[in-house]
PALUMVO-536687 format. One line per field, with one value per residue: residue in one letter; x, y, z of N, C-alpha, C in turn. Coordinates in nm, 3 decimals. Atoms other than C-alpha are relative to their C-alpha. Example, Ala and Ser with C-alpha at 12.3 -4.5 7.8 and 13.67 -1.06 7.14 Angstrom:
<sites>
code [A|S] $
n.xx [0.089|-0.082] $
n.yy [-0.119|-0.119] $
n.zz [0.000|-0.006] $
ca.xx [1.230|1.367] $
ca.yy [-0.450|-0.106] $
ca.zz [0.780|0.714] $
c.xx [0.090|-0.077] $
c.yy [0.120|0.109] $
c.zz [0.000|0.073] $
</sites>
This chain:
<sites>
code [X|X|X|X|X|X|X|X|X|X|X|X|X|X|X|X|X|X|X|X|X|X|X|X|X|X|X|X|X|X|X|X|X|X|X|X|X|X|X|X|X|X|X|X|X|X|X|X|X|X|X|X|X|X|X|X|X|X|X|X|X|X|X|X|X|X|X|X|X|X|X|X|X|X|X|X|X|X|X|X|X|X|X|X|X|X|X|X|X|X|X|X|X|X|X|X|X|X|X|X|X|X|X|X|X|X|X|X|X|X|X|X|X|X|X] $
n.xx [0.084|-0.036|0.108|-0.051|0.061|0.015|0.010|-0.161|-0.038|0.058|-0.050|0.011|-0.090|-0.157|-0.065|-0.055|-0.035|0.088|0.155|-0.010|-0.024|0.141|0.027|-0.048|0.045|0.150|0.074|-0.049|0.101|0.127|-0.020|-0.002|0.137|0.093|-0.100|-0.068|-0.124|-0.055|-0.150|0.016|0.061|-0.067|0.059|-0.088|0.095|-0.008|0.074|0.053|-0.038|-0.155|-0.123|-0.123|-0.034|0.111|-0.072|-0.158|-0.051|0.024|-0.085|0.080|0.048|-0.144|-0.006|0.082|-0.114|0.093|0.032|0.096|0.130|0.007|-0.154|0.082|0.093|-0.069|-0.028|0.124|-0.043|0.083|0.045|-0.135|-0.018|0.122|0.101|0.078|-0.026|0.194|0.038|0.056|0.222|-0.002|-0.031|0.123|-0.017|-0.050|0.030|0.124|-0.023|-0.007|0.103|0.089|0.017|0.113|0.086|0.094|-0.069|-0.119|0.006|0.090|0.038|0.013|-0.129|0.037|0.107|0.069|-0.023] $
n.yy [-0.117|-0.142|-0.132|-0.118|-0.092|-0.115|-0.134|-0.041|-0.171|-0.061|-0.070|-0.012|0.155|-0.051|0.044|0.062|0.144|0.066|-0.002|0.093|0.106|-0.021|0.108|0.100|0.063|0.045|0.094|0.104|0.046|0.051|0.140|0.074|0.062|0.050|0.136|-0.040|0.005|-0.109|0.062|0.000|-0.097|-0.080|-0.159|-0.090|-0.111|-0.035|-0.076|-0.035|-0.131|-0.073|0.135|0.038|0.152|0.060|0.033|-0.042|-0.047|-0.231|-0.074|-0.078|0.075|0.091|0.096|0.130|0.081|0.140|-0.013|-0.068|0.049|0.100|0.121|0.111|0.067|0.135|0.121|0.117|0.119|0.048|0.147|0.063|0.145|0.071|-0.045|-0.058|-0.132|-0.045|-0.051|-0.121|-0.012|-0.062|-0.152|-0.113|0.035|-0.097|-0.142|0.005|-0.028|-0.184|-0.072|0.071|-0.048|0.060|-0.031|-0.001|0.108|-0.061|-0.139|0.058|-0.147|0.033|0.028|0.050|0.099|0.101|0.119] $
n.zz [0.000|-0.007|-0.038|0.069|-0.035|0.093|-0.061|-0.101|0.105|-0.077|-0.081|-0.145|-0.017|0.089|0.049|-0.073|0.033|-0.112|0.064|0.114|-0.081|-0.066|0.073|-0.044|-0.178|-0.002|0.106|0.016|-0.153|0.027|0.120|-0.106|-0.047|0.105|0.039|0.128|-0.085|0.059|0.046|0.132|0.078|0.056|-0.015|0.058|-0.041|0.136|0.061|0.151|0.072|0.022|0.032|-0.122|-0.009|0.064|0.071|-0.032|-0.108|-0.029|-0.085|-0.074|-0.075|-0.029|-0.139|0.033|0.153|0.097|0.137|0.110|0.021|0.132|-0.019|-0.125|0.070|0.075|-0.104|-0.043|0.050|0.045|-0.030|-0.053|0.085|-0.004|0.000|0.091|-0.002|-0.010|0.119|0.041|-0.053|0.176|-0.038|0.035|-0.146|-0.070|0.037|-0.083|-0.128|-0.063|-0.006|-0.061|-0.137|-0.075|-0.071|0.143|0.101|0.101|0.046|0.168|0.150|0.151|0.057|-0.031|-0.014|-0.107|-0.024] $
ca.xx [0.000|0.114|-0.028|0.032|0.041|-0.096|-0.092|0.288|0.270|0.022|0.103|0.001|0.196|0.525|0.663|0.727|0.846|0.655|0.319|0.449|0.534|0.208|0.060|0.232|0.161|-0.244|-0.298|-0.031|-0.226|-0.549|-0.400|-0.279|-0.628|-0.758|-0.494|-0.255|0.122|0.245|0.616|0.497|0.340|0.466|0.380|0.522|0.469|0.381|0.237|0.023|-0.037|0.361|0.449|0.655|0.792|0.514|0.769|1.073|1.247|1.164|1.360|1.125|1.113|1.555|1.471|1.232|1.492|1.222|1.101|0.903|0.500|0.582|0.918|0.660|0.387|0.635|0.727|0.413|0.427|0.238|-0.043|0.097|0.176|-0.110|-0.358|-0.548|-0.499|-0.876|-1.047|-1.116|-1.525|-1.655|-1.627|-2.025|-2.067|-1.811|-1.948|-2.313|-2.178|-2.039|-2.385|-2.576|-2.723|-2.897|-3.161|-3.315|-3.095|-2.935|-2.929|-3.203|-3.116|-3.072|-2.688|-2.763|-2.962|-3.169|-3.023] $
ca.yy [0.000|0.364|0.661|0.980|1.267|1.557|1.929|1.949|2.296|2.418|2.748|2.614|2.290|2.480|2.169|2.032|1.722|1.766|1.771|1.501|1.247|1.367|1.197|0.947|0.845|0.898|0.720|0.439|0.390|0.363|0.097|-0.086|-0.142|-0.218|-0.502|-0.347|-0.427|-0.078|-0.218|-0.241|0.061|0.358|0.728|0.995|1.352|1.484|1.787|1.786|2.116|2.180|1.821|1.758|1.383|1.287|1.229|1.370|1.445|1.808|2.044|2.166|1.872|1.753|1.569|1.323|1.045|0.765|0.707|0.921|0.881|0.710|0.506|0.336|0.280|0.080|-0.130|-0.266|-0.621|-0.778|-1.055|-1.349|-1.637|-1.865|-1.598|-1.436|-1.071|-0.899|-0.831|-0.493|-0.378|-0.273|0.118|0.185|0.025|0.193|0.529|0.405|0.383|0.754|0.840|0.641|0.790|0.625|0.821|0.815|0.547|0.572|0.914|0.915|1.215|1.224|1.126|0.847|0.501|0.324|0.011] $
ca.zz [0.000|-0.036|0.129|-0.070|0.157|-0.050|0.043|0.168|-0.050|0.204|0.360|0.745|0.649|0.419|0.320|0.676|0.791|1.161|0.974|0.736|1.064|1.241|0.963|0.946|1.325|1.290|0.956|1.029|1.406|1.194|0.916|1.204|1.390|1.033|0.998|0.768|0.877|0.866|0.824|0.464|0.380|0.204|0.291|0.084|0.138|-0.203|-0.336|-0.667|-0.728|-0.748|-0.829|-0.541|-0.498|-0.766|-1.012|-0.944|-0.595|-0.425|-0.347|-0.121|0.100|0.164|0.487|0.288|0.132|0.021|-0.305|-0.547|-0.573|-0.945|-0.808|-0.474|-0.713|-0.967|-0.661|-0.574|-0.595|-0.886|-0.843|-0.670|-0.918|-1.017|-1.023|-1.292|-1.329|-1.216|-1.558|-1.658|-1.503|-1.872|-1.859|-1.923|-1.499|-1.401|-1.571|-1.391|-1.065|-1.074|-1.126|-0.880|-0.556|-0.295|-0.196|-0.566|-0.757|-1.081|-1.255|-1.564|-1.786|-2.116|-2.122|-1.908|-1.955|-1.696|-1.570] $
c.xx [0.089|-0.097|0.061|-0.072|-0.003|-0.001|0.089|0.022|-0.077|0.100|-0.016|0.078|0.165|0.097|0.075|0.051|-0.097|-0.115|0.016|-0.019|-0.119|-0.091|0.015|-0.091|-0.139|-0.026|0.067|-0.090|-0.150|0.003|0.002|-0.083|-0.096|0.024|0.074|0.111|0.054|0.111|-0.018|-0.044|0.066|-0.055|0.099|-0.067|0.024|-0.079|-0.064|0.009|0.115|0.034|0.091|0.018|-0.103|0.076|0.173|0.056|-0.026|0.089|-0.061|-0.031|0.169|-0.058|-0.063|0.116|-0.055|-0.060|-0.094|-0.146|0.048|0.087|-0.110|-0.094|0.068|0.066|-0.080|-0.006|-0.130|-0.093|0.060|-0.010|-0.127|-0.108|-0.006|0.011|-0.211|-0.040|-0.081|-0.149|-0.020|-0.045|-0.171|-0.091|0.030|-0.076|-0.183|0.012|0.027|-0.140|-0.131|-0.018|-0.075|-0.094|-0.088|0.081|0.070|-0.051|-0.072|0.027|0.050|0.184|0.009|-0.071|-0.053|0.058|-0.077] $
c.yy [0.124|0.089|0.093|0.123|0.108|0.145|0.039|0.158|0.098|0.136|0.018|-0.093|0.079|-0.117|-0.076|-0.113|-0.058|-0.044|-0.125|-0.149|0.042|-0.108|-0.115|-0.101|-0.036|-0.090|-0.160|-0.062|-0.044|-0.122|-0.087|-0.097|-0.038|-0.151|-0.023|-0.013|0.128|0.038|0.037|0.085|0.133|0.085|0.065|0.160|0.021|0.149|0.011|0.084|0.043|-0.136|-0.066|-0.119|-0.075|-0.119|-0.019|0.041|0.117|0.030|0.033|-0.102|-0.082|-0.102|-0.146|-0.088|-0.133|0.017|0.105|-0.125|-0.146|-0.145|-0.115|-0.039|-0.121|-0.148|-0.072|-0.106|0.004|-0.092|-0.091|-0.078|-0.073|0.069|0.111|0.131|0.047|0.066|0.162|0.007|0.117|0.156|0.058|-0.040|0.064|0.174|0.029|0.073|0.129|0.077|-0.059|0.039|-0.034|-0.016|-0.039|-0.125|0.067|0.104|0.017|0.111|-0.009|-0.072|-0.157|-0.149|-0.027|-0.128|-0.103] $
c.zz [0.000|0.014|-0.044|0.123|-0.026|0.104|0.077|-0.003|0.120|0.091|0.161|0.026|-0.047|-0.025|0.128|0.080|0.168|-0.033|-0.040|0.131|0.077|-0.080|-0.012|0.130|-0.018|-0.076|0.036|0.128|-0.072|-0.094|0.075|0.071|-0.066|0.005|-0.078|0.131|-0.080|-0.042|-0.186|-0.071|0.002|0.048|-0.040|-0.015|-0.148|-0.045|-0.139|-0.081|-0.066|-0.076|0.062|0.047|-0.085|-0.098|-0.045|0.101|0.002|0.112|0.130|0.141|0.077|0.076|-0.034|-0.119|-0.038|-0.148|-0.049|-0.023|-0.139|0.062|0.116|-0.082|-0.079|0.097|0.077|-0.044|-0.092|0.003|0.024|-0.097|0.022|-0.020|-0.093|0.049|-0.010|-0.165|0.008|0.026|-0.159|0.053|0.050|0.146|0.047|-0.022|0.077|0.132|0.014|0.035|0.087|0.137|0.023|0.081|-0.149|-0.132|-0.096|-0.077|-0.168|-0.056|-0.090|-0.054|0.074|0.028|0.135|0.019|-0.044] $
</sites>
């Protein structure tokens, strides 16, 4: 797993590394009591907006010396051996579900079908 932690750029955060391990601490304490071994999981402070450890190391961040968003994603292990890669959910499902709320169901207007 990797947790991307966005909004380093923030001007209440500035790119800091107490904020960054604050984080850290809460989310890894909540993976934890999920049943996630937090030994194994990635957190990288990142900024979007700027781009910051997305792709390429930031200046803006020295103190952080773990991988880049792209570099922890390419190191996620692949399916284990023996097992079938999950087949693609056909797009026009997926494009349902965005539109499905469950006070009134799925969304009938003209761009739309009915289930």
């Amino acid at each position: 797993m990797v947790v991307a932690c966005n909004k380093m750029d923030d001007k209440t955060v500035s790119y800091g590394q107490a904020r960054y391990e604050e984080i850290v601490k809460e989310v890894g304490s909540y993976l934890k009591k999920v049943g996630y071994n937090v030994e194994k999981v990635r957190f990288i402070p990142i900024s979007g907006w700027n781009g910051d450890n997305m792709i390429e190391k930031s200046e803006n961040m020295p103190w952080y010396k773990g991988p880049t968003l792209l570099e922890a994603l390419d190191m996620l292990a692949p399916d284990p051996p023996g097992r079938e890669a999950a087949a693609p959910a056909p797009a026009g499902r997926l494009q349902d579900w965005r539109y499905w709320h469950r006070a009134r169901g799925p969304c009938r207007d003209r761009h739309h079908a009915p289930w």
